[in-house]
C-alpha positions as CSV (number, residue, x, y, z in Angstrom):
1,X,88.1,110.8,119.6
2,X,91.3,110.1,120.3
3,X,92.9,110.5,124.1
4,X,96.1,112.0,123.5
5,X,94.5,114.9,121.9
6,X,91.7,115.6,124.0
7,X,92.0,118.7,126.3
8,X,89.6,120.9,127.9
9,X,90.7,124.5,128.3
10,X,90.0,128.3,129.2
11,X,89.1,129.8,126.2
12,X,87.1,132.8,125.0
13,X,83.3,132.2,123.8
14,X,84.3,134.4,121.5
15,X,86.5,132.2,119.4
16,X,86.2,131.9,115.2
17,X,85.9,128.3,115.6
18,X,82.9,127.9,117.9
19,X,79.9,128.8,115.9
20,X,78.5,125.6,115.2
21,X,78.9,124.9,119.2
22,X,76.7,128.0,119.8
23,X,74.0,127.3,117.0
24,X,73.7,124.0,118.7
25,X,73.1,124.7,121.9
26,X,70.8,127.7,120.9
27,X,68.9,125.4,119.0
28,X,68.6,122.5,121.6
29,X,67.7,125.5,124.4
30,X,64.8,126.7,122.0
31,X,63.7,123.1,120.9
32,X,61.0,122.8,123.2
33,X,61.6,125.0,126.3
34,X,58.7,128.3,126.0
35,X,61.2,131.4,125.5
36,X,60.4,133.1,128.9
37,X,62.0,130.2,130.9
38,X,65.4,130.3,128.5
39,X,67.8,131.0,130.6
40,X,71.0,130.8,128.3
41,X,73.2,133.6,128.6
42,X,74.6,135.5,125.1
43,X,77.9,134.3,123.7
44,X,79.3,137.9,124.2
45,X,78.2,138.0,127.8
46,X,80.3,135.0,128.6
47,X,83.3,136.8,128.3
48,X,82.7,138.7,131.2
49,X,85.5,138.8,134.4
50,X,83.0,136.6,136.6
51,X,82.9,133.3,134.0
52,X,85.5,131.2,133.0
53,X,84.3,129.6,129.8
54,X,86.1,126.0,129.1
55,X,86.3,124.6,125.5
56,X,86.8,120.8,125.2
57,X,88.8,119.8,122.0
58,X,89.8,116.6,120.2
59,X,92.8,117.3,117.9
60,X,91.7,120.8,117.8
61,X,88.2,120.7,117.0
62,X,85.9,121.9,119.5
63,X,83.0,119.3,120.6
64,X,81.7,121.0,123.7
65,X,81.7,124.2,125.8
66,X,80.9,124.5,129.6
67,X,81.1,128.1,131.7
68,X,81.1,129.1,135.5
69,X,80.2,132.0,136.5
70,X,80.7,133.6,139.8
71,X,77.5,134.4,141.5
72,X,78.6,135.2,144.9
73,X,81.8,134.6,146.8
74,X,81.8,131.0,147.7
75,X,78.9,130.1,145.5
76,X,79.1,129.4,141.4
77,X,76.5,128.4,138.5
78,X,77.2,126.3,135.3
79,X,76.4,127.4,132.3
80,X,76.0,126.9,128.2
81,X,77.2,123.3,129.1
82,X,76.9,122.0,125.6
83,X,78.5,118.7,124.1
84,X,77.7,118.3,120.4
85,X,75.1,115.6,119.5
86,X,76.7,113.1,116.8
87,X,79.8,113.2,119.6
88,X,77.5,112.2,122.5
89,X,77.6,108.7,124.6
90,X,81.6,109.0,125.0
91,X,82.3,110.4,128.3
92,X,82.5,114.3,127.5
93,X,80.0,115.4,129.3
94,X,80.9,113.7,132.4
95,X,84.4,114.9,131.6
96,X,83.3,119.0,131.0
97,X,81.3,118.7,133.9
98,X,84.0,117.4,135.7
99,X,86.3,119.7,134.7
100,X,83.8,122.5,135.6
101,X,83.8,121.4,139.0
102,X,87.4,121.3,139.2
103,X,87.6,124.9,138.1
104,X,85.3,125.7,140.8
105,X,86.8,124.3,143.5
106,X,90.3,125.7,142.7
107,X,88.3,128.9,142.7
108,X,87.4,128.4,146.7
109,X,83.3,128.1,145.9
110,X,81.8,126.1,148.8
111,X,78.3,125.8,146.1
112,X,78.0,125.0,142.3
113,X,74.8,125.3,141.0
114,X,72.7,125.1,138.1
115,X,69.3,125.7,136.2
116,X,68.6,123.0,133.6
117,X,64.9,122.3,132.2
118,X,62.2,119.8,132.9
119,X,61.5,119.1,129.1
120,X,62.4,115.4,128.2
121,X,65.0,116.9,126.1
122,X,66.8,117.7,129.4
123,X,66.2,114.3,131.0
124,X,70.1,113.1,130.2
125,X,71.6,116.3,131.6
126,X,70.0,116.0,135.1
127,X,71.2,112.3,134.9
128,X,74.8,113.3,134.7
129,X,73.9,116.3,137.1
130,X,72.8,113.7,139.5
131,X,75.1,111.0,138.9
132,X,78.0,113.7,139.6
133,X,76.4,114.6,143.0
134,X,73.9,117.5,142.5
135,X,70.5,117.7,144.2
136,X,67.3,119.9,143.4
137,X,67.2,122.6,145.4
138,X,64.7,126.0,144.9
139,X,65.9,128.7,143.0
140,X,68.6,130.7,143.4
141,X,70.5,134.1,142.8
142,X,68.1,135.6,140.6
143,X,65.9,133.1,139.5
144,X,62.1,132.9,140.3
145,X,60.0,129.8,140.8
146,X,59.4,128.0,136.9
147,X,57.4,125.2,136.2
148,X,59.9,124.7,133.3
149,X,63.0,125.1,135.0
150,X,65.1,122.2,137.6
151,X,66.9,124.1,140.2
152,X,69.9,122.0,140.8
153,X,73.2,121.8,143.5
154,X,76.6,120.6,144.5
155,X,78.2,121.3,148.3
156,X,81.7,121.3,147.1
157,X,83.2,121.1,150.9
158,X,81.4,117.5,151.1
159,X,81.7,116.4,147.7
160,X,84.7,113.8,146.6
């Protein structure tokens, strides 16, 4: 990876180029999580008006993908944050979730949220959740209750 080429930027989840982001995350979601508590949105339902989807490139190649979609007014969730495996350990997902954040804020949310899932698979994602400043908190918009599913939150008014 090389700095000067790395950008993260609004894209559409539709783009030719992002397949193998998709398969990967598809994958990793169905890798050891039961289906009923999969809560990965379709790639052609992130294009919607309420989520901005974010593409993170280095020299042009896409490594990882990150949406937020507007749930309320104030109040936002992540989602299909995705970094691909062999380009893991190198800061990107610190810097996609950062970068979700910043979109957020600039959009006026007081709350980011997210649902992630209690598998060890997902034991590194609520790491850089946590180390970022989300807590647990109980469900919200329209999830339920699932033993399979981490409930997580950022207050964006108190957060650096």
């Amino acid at each position: 990876m090389t700095e000067n080429a790395f950008q993260i930027g609004q894209e559409s989840p539709l783009g030719q180029d992002l397949e193998l982001l998709f398969q990967r995350h598809t994958a990793d979601m169905h890798a050891d999580t039961p289906p009923e508590s999969i809560h990965m949105m379709p790639r052609e339902a992130l294009s919607a008006p309420e989520i901005a989807f974010f593409v993170l490139r280095d020299g042009g190649r896409p490594l990882g993908m990150g949406a937020v979609k507007r749930i309320a007014p104030d109040h936002g969730e992540i989602k299909s944050m995705h970094v691909l495996s062999e380009t893991r350990g190198r800061g990107l997902s610190r810097r996609m979730l950062a970068a979700l954040v910043a979109h957020a804020r600039a959009e006026g949310f007081a709350r980011l949220s997210l649902e992630t899932g209690t598998q060890p698979t997902f034991v590194a994602a609520r790491a850089l959740y946590a180390r970022a400043g989300f807590v647990e908190c109980g469900p919200f918009g329209d999830y339920r209750p699932d033993p399979n599913s981490v409930f997580m939150t950022i207050d964006l008014r108190a957060a650096d």
